[in-house]
N, CA, C and O of each residue as an XYZ file, in Angstrom:
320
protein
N     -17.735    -15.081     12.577
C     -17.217    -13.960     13.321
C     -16.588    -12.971     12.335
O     -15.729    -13.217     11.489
N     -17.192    -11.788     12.615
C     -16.185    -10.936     11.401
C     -14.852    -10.333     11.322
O     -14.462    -10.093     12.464
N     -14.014     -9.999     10.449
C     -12.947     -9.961     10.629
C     -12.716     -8.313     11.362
O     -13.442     -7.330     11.213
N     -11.526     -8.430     12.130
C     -11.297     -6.664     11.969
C     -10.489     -6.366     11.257
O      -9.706     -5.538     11.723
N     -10.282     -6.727     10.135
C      -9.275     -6.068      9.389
C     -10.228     -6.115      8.184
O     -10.691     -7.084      7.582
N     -10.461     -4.220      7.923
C     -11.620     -3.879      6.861
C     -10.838     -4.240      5.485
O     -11.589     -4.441      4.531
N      -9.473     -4.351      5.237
C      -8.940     -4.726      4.056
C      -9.065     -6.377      3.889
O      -8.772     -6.883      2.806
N      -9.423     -7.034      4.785
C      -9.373     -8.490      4.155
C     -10.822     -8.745      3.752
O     -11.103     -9.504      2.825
N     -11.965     -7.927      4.654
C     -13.301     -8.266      4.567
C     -13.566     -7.373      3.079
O     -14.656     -7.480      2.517
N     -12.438     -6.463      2.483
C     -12.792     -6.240      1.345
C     -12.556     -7.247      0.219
O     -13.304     -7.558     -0.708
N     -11.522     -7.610      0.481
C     -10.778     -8.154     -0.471
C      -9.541     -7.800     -1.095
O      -9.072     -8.278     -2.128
N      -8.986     -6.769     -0.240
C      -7.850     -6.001     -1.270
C      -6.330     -6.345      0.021
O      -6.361     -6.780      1.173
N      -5.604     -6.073     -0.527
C      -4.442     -5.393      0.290
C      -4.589     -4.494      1.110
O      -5.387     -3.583      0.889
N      -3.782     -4.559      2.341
C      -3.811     -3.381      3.481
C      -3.588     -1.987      2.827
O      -4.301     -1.013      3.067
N      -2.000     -1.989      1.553
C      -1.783     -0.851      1.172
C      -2.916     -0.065      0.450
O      -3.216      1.063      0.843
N      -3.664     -0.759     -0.799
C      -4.512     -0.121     -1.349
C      -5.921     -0.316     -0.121
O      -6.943     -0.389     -0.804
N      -6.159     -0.382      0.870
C      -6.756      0.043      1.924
C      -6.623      1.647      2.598
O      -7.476      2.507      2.814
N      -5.628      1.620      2.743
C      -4.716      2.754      3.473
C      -4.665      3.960      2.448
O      -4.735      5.133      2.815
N      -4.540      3.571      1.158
C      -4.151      4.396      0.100
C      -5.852      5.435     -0.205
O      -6.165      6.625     -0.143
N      -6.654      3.955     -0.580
C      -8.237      4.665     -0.456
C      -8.336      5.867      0.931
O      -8.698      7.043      0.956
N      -7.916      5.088      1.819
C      -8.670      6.206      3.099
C      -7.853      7.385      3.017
O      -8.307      8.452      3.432
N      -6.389      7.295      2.399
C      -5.687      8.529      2.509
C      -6.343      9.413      1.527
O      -6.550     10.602      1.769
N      -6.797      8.619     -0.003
C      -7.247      9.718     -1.194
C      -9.157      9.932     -0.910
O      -9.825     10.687     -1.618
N      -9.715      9.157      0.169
C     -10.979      9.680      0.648
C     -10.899     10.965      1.482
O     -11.309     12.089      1.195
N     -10.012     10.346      3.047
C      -9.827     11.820      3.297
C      -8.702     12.869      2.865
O      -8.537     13.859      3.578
N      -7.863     12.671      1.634
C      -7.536     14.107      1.154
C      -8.800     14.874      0.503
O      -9.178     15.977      0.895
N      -9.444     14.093     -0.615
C     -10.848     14.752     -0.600
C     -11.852     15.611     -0.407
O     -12.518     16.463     -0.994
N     -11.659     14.824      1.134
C     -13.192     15.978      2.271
C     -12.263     16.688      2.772
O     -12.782     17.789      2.952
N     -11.076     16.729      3.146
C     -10.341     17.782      3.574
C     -10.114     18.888      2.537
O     -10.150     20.024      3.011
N      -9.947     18.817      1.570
C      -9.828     20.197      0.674
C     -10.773     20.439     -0.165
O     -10.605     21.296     -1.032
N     -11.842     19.794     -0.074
C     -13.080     19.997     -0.878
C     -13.114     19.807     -2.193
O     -13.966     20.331     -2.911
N     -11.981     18.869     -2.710
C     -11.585     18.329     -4.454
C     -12.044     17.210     -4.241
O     -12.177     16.443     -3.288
N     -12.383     17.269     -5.869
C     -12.888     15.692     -6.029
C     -12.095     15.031     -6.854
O     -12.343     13.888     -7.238
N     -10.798     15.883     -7.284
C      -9.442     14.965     -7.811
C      -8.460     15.028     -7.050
O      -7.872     16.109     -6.993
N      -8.116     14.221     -6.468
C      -6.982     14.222     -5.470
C      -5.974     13.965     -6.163
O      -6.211     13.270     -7.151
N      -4.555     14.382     -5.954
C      -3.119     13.555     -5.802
C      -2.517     13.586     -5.016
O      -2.396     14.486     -4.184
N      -1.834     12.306     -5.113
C      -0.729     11.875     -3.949
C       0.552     11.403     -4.383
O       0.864     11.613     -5.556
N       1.176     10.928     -3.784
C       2.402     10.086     -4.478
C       3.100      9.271     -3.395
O       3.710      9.660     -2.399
N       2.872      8.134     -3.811
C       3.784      6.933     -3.195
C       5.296      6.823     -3.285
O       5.838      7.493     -4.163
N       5.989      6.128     -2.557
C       7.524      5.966     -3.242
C       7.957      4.380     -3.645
O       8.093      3.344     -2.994
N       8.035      4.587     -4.436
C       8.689      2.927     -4.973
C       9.837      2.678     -5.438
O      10.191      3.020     -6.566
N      10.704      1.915     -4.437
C      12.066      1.332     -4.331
C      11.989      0.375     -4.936
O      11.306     -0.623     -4.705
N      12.997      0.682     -6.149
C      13.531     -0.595     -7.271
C      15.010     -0.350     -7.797
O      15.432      0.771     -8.082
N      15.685     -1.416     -7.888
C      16.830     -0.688     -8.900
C      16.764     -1.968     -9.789
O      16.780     -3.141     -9.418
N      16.663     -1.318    -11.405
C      16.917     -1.848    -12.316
C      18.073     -2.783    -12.818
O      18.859     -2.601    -11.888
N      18.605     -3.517    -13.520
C      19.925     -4.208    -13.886
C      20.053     -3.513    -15.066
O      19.132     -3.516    -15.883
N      21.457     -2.700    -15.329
C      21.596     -1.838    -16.421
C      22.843     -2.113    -16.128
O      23.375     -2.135    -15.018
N      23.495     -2.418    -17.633
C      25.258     -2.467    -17.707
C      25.864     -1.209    -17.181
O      25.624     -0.067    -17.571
N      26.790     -1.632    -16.119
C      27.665     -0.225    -16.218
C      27.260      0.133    -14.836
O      27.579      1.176    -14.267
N      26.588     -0.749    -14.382
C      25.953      0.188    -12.360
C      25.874     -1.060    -11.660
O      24.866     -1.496    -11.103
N      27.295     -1.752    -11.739
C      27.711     -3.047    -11.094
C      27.925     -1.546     -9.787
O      27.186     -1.364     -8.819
N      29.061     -0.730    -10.158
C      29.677     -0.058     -9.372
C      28.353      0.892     -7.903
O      28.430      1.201     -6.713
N      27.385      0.983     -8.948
C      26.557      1.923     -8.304
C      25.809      1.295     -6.673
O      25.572      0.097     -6.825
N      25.414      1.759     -5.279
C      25.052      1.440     -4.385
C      24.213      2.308     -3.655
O      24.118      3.474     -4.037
N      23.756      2.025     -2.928
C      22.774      2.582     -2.558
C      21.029      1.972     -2.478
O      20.667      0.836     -2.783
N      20.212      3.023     -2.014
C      18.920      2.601     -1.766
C      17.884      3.516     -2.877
O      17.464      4.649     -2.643
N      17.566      2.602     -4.287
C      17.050      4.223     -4.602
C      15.581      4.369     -4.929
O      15.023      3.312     -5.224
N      14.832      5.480     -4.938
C      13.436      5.561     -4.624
C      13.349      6.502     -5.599
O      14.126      7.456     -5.645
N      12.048      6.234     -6.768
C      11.146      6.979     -7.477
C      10.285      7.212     -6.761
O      10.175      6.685     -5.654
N       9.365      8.183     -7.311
C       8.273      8.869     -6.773
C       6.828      8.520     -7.440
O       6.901      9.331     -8.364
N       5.659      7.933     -7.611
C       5.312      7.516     -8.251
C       3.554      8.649     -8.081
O       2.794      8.139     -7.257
N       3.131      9.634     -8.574
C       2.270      9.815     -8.095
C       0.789      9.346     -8.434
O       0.859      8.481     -9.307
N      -0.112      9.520     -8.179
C      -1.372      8.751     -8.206
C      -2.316      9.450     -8.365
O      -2.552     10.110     -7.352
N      -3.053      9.645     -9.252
C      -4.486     10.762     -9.230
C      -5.816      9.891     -8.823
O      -5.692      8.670     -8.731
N      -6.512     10.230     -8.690
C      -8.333     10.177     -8.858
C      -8.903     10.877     -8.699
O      -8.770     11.828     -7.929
N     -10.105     10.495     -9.709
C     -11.158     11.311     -9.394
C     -12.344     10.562     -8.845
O     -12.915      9.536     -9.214
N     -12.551     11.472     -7.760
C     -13.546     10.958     -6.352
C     -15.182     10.680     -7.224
O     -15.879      9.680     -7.049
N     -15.446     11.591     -7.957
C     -16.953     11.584     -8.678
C     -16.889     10.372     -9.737
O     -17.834     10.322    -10.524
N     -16.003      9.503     -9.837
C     -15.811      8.558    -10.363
C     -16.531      7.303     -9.590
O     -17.096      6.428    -10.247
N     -16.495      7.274     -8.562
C     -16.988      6.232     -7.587
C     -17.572      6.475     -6.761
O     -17.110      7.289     -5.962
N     -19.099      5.798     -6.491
C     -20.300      6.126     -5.468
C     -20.050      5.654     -4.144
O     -20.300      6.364     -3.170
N     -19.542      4.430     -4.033
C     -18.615      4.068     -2.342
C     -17.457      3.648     -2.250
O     -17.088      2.844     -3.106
N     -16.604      4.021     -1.280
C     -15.543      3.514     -0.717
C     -15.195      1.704     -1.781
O     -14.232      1.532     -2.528
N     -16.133      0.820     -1.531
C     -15.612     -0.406     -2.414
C     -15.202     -0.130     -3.257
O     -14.025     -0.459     -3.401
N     -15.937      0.726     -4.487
C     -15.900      0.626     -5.497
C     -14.193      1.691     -6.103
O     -13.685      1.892     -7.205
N     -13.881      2.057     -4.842
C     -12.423      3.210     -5.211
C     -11.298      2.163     -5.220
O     -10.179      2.238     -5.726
N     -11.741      1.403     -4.693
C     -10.294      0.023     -4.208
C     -10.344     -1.448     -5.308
O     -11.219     -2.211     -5.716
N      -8.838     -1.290     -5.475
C      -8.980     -2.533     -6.684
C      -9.672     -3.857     -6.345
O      -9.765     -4.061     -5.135
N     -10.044     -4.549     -6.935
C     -10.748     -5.316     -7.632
C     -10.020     -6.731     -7.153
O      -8.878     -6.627     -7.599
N     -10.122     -7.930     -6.499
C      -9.124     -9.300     -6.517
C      -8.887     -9.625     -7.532
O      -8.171    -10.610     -7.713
């Protein structure tokens, strides 16, 4: 029976699922074949001196491709 979830029948993660279809259709929507985007990734480092510091904090991480790089959808999404 096949699965419905097109990220497991790939092999990848939901996010880099989601991430492909977002940088496929930014793509055909503006007619580039290098897209960027940018994710946010929450980390805080251990650095002397920011015992004191609190909070939630978020870099910005952005992401390019180029679409003429890859002939299908599989081949844009990482690899197991």
């Amino acid at each position: 029976m096949p699965s419905t979830k097109p990220w497991a029948e790939l092999g990848v993660r939901k996010f880099s699922f989601f991430l492909g279809v977002h940088m496929t259709l930014l793509g055909a929507l503006s007619g580039s074949r290098t897209v960027t985007t940018a994710v946010p990734l929450g980390n805080r480092r251990k650095h002397p001196g920011q015992e004191a510091a609190f909070g939630y904090f978020v870099n910005t991480l952005p992401l390019a491709v180029d679409l003429d790089a890859y002939t299908t959808f599989g081949e844009l999404l990482p690899g197991p």
